[in-house]
C-alpha positions as CSV (number, residue, x, y, z in Angstrom):
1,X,-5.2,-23.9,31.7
2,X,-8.9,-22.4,30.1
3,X,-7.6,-19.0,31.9
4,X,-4.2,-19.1,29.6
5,X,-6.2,-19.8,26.7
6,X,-8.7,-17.0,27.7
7,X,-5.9,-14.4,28.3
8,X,-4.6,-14.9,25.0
9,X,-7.6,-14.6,22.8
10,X,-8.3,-11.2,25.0
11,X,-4.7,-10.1,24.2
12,X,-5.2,-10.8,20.4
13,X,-8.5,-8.9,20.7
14,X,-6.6,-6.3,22.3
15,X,-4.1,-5.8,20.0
16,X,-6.1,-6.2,16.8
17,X,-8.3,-3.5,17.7
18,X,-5.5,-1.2,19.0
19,X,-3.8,-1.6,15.3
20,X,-7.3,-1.0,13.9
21,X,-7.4,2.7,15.8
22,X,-3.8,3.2,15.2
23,X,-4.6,1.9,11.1
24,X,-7.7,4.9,11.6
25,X,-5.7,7.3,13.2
26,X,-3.0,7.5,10.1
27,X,-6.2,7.3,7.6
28,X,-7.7,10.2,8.9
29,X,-3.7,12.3,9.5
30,X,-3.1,11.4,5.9
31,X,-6.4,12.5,4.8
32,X,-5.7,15.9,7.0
33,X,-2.2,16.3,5.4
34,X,-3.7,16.3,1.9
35,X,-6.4,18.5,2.5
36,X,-3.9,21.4,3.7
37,X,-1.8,20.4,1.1
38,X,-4.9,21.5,-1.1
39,X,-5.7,24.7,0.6
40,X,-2.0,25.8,0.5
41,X,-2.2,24.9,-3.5
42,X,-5.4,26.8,-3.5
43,X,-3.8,29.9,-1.8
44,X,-0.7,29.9,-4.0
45,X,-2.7,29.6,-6.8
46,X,-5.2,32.4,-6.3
47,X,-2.5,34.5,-5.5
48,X,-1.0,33.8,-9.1
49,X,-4.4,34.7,-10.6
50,X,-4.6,38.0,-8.8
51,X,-1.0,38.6,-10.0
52,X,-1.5,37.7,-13.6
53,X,-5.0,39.8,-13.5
54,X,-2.9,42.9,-12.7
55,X,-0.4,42.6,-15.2
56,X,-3.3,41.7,-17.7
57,X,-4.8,44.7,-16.6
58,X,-2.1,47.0,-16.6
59,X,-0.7,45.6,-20.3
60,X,-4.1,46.2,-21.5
61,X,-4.4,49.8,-20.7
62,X,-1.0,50.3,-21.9
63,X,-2.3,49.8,-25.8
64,X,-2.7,52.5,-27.6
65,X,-6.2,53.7,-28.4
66,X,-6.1,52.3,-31.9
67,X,-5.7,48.9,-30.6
68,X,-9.1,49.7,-28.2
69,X,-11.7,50.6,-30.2
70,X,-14.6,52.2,-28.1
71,X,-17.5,51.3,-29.7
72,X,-16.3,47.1,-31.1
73,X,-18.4,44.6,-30.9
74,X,-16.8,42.3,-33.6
75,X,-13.7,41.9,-34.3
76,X,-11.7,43.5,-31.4
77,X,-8.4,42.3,-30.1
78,X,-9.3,43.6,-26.4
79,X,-12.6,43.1,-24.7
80,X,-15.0,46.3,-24.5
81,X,-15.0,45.5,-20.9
82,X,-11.6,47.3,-21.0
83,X,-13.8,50.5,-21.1
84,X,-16.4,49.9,-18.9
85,X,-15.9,47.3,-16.6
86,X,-20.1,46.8,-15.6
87,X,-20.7,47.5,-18.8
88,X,-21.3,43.7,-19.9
89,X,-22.7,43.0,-16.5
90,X,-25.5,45.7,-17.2
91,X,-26.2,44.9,-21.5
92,X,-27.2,41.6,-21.9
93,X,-28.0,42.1,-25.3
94,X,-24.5,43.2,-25.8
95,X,-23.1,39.9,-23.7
96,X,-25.2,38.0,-26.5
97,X,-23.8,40.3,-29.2
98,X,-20.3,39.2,-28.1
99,X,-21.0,35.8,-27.6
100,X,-22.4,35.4,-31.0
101,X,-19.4,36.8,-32.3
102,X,-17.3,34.8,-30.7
103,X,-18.9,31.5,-31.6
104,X,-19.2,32.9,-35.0
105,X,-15.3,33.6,-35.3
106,X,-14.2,30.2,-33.4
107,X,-16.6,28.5,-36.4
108,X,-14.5,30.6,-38.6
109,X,-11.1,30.3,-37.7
110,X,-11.2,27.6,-35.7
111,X,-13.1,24.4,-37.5
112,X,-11.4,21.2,-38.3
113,X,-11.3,21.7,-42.1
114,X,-9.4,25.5,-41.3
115,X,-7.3,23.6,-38.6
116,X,-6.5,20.7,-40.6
117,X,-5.4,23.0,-43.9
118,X,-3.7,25.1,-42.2
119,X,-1.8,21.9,-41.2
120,X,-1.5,20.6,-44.5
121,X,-0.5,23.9,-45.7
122,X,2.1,24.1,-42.7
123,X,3.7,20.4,-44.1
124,X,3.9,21.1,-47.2
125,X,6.0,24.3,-46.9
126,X,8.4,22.2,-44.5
127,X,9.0,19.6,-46.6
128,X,9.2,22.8,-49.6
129,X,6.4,21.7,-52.1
């Protein structure tokens, strides 16, 4: 009779630690599944970059030259790295330049009371005082 009692314990051992690998086995495919999941994602998503780049590019150079001014460092609708690519990469006084004027023109145009009139401003002519 002990032997019976014995032989059941060891199955019920048995069989919780089989569901424990199978339990560790799914873990670790799930896990698997998501990372690929990721990396597809990440491909499909570079590839939209590299897409959106090139059309970026290629509308760019399609301005007109009065639209690209050579020489702007304020003030420009398109980047001076339009004209020379390493240019920025080699002038850091010009990367500071633009940077400066870009903080100065998001202060500008961009700050909560310009923002907020312009929302005010926006409401009022809806509403037609």
């Amino acid at each position: 009779m002990k032997h019976r009692g014995i032989a059941l314990l060891m199955g019920l051992v048995l069989l919780a630690a089989i569901s424990l690998l199978a339990l560790m086995a799914t873990n670790s495919m799930l896990l698997q599944s998501r990372m690929s999941a990721n990396f597809g994602e990440r491909g499909k998503a570079l590839a939209r970059a590299t897409r959106a780049i090139a059309a970026a590019t290629s509308w760019l150079y399609s301005r007109p030259d009065f639209e690209r001014e050579r020489d702007c460092t304020s003030g420009c609708q398109l980047p001076v790295a339009i004209h020379a690519p390493g240019q920025l990469l080699q002038n850091p006084e010009l990367r500071a330049q633009l940077g400066r004027n870009a903080m100065d023109y998001a202060a500008k145009n961009h700050a909560k009371d310009v923002v907020v009139g312009q929302y005010v401003e926006l409401f009022n002519d809806l509403l037609g005082k």
